[in-house]
N, C-alpha and C positions, 0 to 999 in steps of 0.2 A: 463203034468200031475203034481197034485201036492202034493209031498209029505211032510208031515209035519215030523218037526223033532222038535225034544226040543231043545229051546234056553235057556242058563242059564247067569243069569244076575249078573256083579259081582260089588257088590256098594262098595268093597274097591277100586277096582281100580280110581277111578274119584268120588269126592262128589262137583261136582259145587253147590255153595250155592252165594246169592246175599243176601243183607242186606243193606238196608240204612236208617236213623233216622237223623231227625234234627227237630228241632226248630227253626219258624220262629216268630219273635216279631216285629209287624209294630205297632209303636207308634206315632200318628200323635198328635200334640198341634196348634190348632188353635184357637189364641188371635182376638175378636170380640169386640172392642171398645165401648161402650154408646154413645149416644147420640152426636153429636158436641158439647164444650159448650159455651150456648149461655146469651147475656146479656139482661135484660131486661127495657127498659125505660115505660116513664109513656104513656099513650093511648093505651098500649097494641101493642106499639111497639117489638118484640122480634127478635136480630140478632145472627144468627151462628159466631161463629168465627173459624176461621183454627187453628187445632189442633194436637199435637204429641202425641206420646202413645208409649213408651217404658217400653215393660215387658218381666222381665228376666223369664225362666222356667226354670225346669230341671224334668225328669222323668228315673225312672230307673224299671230294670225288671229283674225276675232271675226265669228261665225257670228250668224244672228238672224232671226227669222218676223216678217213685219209683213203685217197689222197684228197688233198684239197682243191675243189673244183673252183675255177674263178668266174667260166661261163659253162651256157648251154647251145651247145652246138642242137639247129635242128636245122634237115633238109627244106630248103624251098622247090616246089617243081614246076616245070615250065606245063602249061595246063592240055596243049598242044601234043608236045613229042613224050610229056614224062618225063623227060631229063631233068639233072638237079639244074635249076638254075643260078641259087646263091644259096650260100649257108650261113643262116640267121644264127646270129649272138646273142643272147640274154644275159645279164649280169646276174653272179649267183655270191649272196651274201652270206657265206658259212661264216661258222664260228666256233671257236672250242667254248665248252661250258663247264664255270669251276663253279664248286658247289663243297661250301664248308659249316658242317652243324657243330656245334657244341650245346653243353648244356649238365647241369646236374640230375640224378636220381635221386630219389630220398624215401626210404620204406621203413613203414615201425613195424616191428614184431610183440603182440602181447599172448601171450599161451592165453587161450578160453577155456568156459567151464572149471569143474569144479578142482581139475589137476593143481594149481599152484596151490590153492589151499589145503589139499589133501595133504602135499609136497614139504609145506611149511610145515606143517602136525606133526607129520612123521619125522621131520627134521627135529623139531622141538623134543618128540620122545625121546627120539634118540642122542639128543645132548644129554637131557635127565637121564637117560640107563646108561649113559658113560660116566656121568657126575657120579651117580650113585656105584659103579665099578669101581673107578676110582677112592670113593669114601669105603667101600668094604675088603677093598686092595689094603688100606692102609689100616684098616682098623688088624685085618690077619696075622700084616706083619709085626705091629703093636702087640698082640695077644700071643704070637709068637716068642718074641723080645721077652715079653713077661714070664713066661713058662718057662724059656733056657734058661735066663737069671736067675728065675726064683729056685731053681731045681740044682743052679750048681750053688749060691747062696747054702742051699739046705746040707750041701756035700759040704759046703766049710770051703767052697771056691771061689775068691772074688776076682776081680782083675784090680791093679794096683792103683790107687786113688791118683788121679791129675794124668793119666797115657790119656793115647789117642782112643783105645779100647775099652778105658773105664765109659768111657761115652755113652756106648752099646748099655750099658747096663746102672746109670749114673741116677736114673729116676724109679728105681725097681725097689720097693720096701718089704721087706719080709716080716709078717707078723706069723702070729699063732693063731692057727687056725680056730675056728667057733668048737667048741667044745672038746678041745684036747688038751689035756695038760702038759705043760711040760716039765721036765724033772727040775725039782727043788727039795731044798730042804728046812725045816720048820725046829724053831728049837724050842724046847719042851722046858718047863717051866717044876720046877717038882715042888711038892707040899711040904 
């Protein structure tokens, strides 16, 4: 059978109380580099080149509860009527939290695979087919020089020995051509 009786509950005896607070700050820096940098020749050549990237950071942080509590107020009750009978203090230790990272990054960049070398090749071509432009540039204008000269030369037109214009035409020799004569005359011998 069961008989109920009154239980009275006595909250001075025992106040278990838990309490925990913190502050967590995850500060991550992650340094993302531009581009490789790369060199550019003429034809629209374009090569990466391998690259270092050293950047210094630093980040800091200062965490903090406001307002700032010094205690904890909790009701006592009398076990009897209910009533508060005192209000218990706890002493509460907050605190602000500073929090300061530094540190450097450091990332090498080298292009893979067969690109830099492709890169280099076509780079090298193409200095040889400019070297060689340039060589058929100048022979033109040489074979040019030659032909005006030798053509006003043949009119009976020089430019004046020692100007700035005999220049143009100072190494140009005109001879007679392979198997043409030119006018002369023979003196005859008689018997």
């Amino acid at each position: 059978m069961l008989c109920p009786t009154k239980v009275f509950a006595n909250t001075t005896v025992a106040s278990p109380s838990s309490n925990a607070q913190g502050v967590v700050n995850n500060n991550a820096t992650m340094i993302t580099p531009s581009a490789m940098p790369s060199f550019r020749m003429s034809q629209g050549i374009v090569c990466a080149s391998p690259s270092l990237t050293i950047t210094p950071y630093v980040t800091d942080a200062w965490s903090f509860n406001r307002p700032i509590e010094q205690v904890t107020r909790q009701n006592i009750y009398d076990e009897n009527t209910g009533e508060i009978k005192y209000v218990q203090e706890t002493p509460r230790f907050e605190k602000d939290n500073y929090n300061l990272n530094y540190g450097i990054s450091a990332q090498i960049n080298i292009p893979l695979g067969k690109s830099p070398a492709l890169c280099h090749k076509a780079t090298q071509v193409n200095i040889e087919a400019q070297e060689l432009l340039i060589k058929k540039t100048k022979m033109e204008i040489s074979l040019y020089r030659l032909e005006m000269c030798a053509k006003q030369a043949k009119l009976g037109v020089t430019f004046k020995p020692n100007t700035p214009s005999a220049v143009t035409c100072e190494d140009i020799v005109v001879t007679v051509p392979p198997g043409q004569v030119i006018p002369h005359t023979h003196e005859l011998k008689r018997q």
